[in-house]
TIMIDREN-225772 format. One record per residue (C-alpha): x, y, z; residue number from 1; residue in one letter. Coordinates in Angstrom, 3 decimals, padded with zeros to 6 digits. Layout:
N
{x=X&y=Y&z=Z&pos=NUM&code=A} .
...
END
This chain:
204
{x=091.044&y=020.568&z=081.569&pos=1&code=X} .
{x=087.697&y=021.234&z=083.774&pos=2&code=X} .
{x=089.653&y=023.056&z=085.932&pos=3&code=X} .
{x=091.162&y=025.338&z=083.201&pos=4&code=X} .
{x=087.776&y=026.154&z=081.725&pos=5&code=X} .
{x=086.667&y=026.783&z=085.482&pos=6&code=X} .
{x=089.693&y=029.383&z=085.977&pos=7&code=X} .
{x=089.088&y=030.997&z=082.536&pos=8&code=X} .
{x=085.257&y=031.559&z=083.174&pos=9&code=X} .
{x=085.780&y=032.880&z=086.609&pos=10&code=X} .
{x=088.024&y=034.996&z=085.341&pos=11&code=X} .
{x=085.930&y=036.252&z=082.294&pos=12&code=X} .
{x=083.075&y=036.821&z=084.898&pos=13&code=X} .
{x=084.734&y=038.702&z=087.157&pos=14&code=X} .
{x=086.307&y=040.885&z=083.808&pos=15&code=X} .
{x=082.472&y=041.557&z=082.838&pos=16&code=X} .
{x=081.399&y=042.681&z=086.497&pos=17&code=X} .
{x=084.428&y=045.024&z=086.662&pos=18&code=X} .
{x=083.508&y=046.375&z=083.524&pos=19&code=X} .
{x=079.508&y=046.916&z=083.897&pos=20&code=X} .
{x=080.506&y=048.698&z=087.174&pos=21&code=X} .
{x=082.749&y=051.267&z=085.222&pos=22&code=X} .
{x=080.178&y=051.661&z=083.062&pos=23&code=X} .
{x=077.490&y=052.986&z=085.971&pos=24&code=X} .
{x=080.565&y=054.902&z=088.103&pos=25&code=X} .
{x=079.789&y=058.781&z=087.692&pos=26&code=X} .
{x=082.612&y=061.197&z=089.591&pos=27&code=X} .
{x=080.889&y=062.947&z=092.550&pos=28&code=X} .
{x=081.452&y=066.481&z=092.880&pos=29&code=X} .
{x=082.371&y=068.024&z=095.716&pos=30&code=X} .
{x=081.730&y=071.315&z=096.718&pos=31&code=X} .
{x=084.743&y=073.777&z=097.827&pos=32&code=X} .
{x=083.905&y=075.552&z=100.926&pos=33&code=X} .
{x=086.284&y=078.969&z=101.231&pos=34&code=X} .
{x=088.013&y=080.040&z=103.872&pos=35&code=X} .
{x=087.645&y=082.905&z=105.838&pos=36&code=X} .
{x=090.620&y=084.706&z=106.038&pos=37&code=X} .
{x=089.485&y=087.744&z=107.946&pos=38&code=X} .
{x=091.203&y=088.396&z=111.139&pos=39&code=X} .
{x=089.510&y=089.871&z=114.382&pos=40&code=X} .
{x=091.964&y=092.222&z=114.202&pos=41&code=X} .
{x=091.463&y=096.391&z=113.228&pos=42&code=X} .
{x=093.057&y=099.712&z=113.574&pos=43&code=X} .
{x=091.657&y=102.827&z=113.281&pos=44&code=X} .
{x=093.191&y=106.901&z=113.233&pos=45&code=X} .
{x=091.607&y=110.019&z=112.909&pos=46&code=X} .
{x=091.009&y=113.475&z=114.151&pos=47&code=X} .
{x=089.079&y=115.008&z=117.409&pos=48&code=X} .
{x=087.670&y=118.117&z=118.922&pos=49&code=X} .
{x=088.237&y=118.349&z=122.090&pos=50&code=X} .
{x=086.492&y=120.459&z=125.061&pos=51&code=X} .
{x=087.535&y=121.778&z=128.352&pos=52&code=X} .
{x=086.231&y=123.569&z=131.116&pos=53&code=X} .
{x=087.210&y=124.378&z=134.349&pos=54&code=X} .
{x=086.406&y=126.621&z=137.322&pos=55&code=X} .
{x=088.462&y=130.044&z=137.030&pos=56&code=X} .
{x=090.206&y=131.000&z=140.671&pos=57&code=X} .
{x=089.308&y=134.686&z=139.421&pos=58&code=X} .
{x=085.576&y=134.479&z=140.049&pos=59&code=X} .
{x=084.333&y=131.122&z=140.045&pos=60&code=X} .
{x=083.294&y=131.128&z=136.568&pos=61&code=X} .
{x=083.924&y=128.381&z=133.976&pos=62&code=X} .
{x=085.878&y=128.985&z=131.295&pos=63&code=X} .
{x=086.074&y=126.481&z=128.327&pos=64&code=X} .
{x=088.817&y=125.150&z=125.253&pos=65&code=X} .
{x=088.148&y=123.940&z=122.098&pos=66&code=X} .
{x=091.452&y=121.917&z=121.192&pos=67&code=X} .
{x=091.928&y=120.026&z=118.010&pos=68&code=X} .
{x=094.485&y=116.674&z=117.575&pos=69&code=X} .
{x=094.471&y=113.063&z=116.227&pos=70&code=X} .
{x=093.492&y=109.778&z=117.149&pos=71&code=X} .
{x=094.895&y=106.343&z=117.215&pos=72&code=X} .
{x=093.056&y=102.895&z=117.633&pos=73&code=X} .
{x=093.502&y=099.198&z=117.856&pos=74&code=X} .
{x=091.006&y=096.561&z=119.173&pos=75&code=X} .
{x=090.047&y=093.120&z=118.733&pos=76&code=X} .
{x=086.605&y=091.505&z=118.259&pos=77&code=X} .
{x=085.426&y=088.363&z=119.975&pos=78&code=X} .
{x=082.223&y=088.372&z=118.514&pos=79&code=X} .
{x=079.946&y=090.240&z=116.711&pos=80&code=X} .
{x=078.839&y=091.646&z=119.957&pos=81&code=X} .
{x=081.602&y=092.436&z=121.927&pos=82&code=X} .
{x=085.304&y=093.488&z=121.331&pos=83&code=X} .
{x=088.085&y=095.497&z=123.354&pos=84&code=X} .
{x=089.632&y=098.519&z=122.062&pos=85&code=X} .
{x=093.029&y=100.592&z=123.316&pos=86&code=X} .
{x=093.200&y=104.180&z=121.902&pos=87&code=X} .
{x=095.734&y=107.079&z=122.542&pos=88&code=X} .
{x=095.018&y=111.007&z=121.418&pos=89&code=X} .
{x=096.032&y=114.298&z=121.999&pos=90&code=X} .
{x=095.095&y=117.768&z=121.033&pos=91&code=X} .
{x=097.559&y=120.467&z=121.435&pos=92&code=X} .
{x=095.860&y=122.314&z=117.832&pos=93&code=X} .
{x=094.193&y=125.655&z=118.526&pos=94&code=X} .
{x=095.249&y=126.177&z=122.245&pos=95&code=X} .
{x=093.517&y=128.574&z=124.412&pos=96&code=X} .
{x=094.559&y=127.308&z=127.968&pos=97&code=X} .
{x=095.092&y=123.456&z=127.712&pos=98&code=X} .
{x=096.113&y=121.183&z=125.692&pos=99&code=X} .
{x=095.189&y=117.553&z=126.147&pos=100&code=X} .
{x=096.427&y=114.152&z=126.357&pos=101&code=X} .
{x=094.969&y=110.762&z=126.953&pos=102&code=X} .
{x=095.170&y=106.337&z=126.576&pos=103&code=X} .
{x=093.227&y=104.179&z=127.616&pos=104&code=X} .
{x=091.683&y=100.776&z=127.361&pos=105&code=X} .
{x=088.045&y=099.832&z=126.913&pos=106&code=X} .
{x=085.588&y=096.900&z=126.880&pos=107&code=X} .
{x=083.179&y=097.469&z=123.643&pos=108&code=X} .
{x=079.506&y=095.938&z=123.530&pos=109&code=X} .
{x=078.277&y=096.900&z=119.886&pos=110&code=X} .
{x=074.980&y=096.100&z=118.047&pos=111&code=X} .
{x=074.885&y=095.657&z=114.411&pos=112&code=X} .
{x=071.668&y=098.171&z=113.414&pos=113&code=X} .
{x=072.179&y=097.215&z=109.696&pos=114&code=X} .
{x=074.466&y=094.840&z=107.620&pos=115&code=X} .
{x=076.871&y=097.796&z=107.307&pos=116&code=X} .
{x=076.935&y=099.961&z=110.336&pos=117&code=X} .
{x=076.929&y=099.207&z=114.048&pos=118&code=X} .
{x=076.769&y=101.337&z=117.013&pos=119&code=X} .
{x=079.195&y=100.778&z=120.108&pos=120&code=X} .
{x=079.720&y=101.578&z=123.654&pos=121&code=X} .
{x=083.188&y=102.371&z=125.347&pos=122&code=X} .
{x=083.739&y=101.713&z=129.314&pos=123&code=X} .
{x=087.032&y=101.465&z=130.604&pos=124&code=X} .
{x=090.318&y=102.909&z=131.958&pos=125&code=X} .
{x=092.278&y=105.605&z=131.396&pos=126&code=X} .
{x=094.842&y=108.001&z=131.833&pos=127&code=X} .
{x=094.383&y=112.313&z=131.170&pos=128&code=X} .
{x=096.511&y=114.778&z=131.203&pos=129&code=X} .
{x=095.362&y=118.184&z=130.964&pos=130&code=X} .
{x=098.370&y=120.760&z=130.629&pos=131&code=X} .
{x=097.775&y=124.685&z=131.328&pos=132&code=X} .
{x=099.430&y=127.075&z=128.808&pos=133&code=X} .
{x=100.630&y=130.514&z=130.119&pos=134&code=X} .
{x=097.689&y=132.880&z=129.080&pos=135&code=X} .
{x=095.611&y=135.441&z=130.801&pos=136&code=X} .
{x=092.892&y=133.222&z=130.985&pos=137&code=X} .
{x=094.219&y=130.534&z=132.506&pos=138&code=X} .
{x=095.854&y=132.631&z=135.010&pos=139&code=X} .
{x=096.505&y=130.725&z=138.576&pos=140&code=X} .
{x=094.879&y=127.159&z=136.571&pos=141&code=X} .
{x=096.352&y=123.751&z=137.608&pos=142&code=X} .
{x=097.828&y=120.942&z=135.602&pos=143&code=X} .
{x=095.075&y=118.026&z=135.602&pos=144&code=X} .
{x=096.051&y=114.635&z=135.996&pos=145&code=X} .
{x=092.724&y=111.091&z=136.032&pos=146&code=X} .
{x=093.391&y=107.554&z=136.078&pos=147&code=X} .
{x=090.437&y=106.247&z=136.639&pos=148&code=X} .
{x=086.900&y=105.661&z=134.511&pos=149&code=X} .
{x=085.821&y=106.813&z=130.793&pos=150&code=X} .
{x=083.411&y=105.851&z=128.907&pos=151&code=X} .
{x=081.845&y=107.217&z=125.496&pos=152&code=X} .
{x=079.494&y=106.065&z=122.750&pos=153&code=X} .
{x=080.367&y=105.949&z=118.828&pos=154&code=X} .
{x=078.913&y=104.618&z=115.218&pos=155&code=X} .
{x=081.108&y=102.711&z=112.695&pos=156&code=X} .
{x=080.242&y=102.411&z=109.306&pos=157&code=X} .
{x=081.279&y=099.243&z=106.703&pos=158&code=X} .
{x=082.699&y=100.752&z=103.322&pos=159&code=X} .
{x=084.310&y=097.145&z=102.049&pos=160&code=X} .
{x=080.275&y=096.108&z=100.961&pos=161&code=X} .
{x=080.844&y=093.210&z=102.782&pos=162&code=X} .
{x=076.968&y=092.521&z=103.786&pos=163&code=X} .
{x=076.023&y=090.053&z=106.137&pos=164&code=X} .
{x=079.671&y=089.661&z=107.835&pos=165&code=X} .
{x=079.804&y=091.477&z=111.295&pos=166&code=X} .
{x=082.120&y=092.263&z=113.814&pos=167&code=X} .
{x=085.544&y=089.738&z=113.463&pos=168&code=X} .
{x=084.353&y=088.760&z=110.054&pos=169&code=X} .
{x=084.580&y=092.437&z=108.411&pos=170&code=X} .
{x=087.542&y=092.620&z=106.041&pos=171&code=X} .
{x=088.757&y=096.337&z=104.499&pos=172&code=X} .
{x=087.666&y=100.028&z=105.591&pos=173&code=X} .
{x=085.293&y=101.609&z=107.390&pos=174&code=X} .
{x=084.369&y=104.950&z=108.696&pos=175&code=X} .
{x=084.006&y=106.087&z=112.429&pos=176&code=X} .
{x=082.757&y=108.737&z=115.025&pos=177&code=X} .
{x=082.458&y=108.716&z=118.388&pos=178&code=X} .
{x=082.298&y=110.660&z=121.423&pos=179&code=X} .
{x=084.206&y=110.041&z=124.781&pos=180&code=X} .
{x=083.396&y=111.551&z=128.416&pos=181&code=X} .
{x=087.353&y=112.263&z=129.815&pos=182&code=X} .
{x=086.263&y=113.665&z=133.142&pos=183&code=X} .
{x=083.144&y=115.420&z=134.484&pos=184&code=X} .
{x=083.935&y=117.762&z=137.127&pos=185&code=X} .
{x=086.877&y=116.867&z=139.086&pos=186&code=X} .
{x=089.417&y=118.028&z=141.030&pos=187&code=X} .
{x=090.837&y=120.714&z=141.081&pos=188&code=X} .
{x=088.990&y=123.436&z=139.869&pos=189&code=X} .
{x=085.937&y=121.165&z=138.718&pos=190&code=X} .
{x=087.814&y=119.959&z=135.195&pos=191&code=X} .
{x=085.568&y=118.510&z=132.423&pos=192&code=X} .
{x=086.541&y=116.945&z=129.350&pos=193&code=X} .
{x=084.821&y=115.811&z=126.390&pos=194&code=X} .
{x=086.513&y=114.496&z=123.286&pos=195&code=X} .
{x=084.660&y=114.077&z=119.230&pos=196&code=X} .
{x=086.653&y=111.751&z=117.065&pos=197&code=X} .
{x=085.867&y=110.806&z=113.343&pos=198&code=X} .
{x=088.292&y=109.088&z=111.108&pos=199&code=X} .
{x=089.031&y=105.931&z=109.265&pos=200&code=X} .
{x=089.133&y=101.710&z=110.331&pos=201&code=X} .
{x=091.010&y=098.821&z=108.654&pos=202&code=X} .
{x=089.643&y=095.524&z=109.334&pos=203&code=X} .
{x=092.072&y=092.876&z=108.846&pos=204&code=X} .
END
């Protein structure tokens, strides 16, 4: 009989301590971290102006082009301070002599000025064609042809209002312009070409 009241007061004991416990458990919230989806991923097209001179086999003179065509681009960013970029354009629009085509691939250091714009450098390889049209003032000109080093300079611009997130953490569109050197002077007949882009960006 002890050892019946023993059981049942154990047991009513241990019911009590259960139940005083409930009492004082509150639920702990936990906080729910997002995730980032954003990818490092972009792409970018647009239009350029495109100038080139060249050494006339008349008189030594230079004479110039002012071409217009489009732009593609596609890069990745590893950081917020450094990315790679391919691009590909041409300009064949308003032909006076040439008509231009290039692609290349380029390493891109970049500095965020503000939390929606950055400024970016291009240095890298590439491949130009520069292709003489039959006109008077091209007369006796040379096909060009450079694989070798270009490099340019260019500003992009956030439009998404994502402040704060830089480059690889942008998500949405964006504006850009830049400016690329081509060639400077080379052979034959001293060729020089300069290309102005502007256009559009998709962050992923």
């Amino acid at each position: 009989m002890k050892k019946l009241l023993s059981v049942v007061a154990l047991s009513a004991l241990l019911a009590s301590s259960h139940a005083m416990a409930g009492k004082n458990y509150e639920p702990v919230e936990s906080d729910v971290v997002p995730v980032d989806v954003s990818s490092p991923f972009y792409v970018g097209i647009g239009g350029n102006w495109t100038g080139v001179s060249r050494k006339c086999d008349c008189d030594g003179t230079r004479i110039k082009d002012s071409t217009y065509g489009e732009i593609v681009r596609a890069g990745y960013d590893f950081n917020p301070f450094f990315g790679i970029e391919a691009r590909a354009l041409q300009a064949n629009m308003g032909i006076t002599f040439a008509e231009t085509t290039h692609y290349g691939i380029y390493l891109k250091p970049q500095y965020h000025v503000s939390s929606l714009m950055n400024v970016y450098g291009l240095a890298g390889y590439g491949h130009t064609e520069v292709k003489c049209v039959a006109s008077q003032t091209a007369k006796g000109s040379q096909n060009f042809t450079k694989n070798g080093f270009s490099f340019g300079a260019g500003i992009e611009y956030d439009l998404s209002g994502d402040q704060g997130l830089q480059g690889g953490e942008e998500e949405g569109w964006g504006l850009f312009v830049d400016w690329q050197n081509l060639a400077y002077k080379e052979t034959p007949q001293e060729t020089s070409v300069n290309v102005i882009s502007a256009g559009i960006t998709y962050d992923f």
